[in-house]
N, C-alpha and C positions, 0 to 999 in steps of 0.2 A: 504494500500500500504506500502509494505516494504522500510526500508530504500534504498537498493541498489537498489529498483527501482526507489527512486526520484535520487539516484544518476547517473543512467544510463539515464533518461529522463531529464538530465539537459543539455541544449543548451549549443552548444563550444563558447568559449572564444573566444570573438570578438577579441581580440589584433591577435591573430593567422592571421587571414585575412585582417586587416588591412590596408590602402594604408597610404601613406604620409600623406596625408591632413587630413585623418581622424585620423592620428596618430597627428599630429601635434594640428589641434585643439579640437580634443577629440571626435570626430564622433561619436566615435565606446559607447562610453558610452551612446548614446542618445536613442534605443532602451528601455533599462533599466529605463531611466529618464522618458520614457514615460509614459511606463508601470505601474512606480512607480505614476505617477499623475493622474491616473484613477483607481487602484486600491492599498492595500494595498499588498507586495509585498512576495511570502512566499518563501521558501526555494528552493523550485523545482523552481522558478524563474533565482538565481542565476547563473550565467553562472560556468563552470569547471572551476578549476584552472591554471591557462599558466604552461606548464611543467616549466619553468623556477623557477617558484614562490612554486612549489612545494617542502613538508619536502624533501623527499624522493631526489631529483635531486639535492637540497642542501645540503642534509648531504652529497652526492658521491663527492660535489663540494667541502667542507672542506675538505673530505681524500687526494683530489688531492693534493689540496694548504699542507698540512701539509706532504704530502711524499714527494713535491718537498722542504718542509723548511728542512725535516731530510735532503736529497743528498744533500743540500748545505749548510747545516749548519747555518741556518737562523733561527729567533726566530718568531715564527707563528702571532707574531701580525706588526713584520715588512712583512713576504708573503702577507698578508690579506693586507697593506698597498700598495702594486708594485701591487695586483691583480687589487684592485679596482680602480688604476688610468689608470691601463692598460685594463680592461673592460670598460672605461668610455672615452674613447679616442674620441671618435666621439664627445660626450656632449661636455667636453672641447673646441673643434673647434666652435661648436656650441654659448658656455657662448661667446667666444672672436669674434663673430659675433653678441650677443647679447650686448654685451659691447662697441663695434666700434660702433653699430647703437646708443647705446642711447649719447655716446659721442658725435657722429655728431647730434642727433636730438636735445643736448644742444650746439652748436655751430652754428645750424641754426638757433634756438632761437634768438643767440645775436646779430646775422646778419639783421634778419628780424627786431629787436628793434630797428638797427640801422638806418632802412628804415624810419621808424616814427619820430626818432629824428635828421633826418637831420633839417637845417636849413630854412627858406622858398624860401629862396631866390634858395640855390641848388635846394627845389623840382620844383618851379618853371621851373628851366633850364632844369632840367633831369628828368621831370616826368615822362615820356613813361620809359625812363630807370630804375630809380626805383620801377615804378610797375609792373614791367615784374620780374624785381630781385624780388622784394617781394613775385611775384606768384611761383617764384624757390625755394626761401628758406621754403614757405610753403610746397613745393612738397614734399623736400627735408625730412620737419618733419613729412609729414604723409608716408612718406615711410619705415624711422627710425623705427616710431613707431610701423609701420606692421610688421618690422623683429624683432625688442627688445619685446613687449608686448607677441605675443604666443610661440616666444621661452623660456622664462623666464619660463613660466606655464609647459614647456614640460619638460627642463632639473630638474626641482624643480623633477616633477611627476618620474622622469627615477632614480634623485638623491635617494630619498625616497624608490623608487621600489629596488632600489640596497641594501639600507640598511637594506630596510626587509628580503631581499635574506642572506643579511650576520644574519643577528637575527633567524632567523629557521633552516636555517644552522647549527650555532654554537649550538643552541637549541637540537636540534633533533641528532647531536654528540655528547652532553652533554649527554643526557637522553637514550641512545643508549649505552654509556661506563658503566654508572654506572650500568645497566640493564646484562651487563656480565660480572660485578661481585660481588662474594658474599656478604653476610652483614657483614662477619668475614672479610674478606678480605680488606672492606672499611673500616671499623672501624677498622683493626691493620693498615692499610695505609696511609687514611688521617683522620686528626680531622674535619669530614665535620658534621655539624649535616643538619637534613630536612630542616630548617629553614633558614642556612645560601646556602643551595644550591636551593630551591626556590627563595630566592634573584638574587642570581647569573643569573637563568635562568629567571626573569624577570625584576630585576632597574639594572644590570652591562649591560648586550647586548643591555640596551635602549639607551644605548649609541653611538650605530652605526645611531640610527634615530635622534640623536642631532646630530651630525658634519659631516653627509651624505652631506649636501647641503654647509657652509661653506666653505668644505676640498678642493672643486673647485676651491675658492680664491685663495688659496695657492699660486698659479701658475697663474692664472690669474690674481690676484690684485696686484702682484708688475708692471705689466705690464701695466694694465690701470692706475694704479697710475702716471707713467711715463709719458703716454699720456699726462693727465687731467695736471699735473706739467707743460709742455712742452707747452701747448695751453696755461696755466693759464697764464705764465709767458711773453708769446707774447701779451694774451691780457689786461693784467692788468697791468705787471712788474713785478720786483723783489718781491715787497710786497708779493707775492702769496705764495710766497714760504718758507714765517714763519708758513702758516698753516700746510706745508706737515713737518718740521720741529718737530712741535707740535706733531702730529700725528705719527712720527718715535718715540718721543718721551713716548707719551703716549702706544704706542701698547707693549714695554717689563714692563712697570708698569703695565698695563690689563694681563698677561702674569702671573706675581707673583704673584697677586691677586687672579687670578683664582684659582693658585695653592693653594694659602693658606686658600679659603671658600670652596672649591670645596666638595661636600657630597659624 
């Protein structure tokens, strides 16, 4: 069997059909899982690749982004920076429903501790009442938990999926420019040799799969920081707030540092 018949005999890409739920907690992969624990797993097994995740849809997606940075006069790794927050808008919504939940599922924590360290005498008076609150704040936690635990896994999965899209992408316009043109032509134009531009095309774009997942902080973490400050300082005091102190402090020292070992 030829190749391009195990490639036309390969089953469509489960994400294509998808529902929520099996999007959300990962359904759509469990064919494959199965399959893979009863037998070893061969190539014709593999499902197509989602048009999205494809060279060929990523490289048309760099030309986009870089003809819209020429009309506006923009440098291509700030485009690449407004594309990806603006493809990823949903996730975003998503991390700050995953963030509300796990905030309240540590603040019902403190609540329900609080049930246990009443005094005897209170439970004594208010028992019915505090075990009904206790049955809340437990609800409370395991409902948190439902919405922060398989969100986390999905936006990580969607983060990751994005930065591989920008990696073949930039890859496959890489290796597409230098292919139209001559070897005279490269060599009087840039000082690139093989070596440094196999680099390029595999430890520089692995860069998009480190700060893929991150870069959503950005935006999100001064916000729940705010939160987590605001609760702290109701439930603890003042004191709470030499840590967020510390922590403004430390994050432009992590900042320079980075810059200065960075490989």
């Amino acid at each position: 069997m030829s190749y391009d018949d195990d490639d036309n005999d390969r089953p469509p890409n489960p994400l294509e059909g998808a529902t929520f739920a099996s999007s959300l907690l990962f359904g759509w992969a469990w064919p494959l899982l199965k399959l893979g624990s009863t037998r070893p797993l061969k190539e014709a097994d593999l499902p197509e690749v989602h048009l999205n995740d494809s060279s060929g849809f990523n490289r048309s997606y760099m030309d986009r982004i870089w003809q819209q940075c020429q009309q506006e006069e923009k440098t291509f790794s700030r485009g690449l920076l407004q594309d990806f927050y603006k493809s990823t808008l949903k996730w975003q919504f998503l991390l700050a429903a995953n963030s509300a939940a796990r905030i309240g599922q540590a603040v019902a924590l403190g609540l329900l501790m609080e049930q246990f360290s009443s005094s005897s005498d209170e439970v004594n008076n208010n028992k019915n009442h505090a075990s009904n609150t206790g049955y809340i704040w437990s609800g409370v936690m395991v409902l948190c938990g439902l919405i922060a635990f398989p969100t986390k896994q999905r936006i990580f999965f969607e983060m990751y999926r994005k930065a591989l899209q920008f990696r073949v992408g930039i890859i496959a316009k890489l290796y597409e420019k230098i292919l139209q043109l001559s070897s005279t032509s490269v060599s009087a134009t840039f000082s690139l040799s093989s070596g440094q531009l196999a680099n390029l095309a595999s430890n520089d774009v692995e860069r998009f799969l480190q700060a893929a997942v991150p870069s959503l902080f950005i935006i999100i973490g001064p916000f729940e920081a705010i939160a987590i400050l605001i609760l702290g300082i109701q439930t603890i005091g003042p004191v709470f707030a030499i840590g967020h102190v510390l922590f403004l402090i430390l994050v432009p020292i992590q900042f320079y540092l980075g810059r200065q070992f960075r490989i």
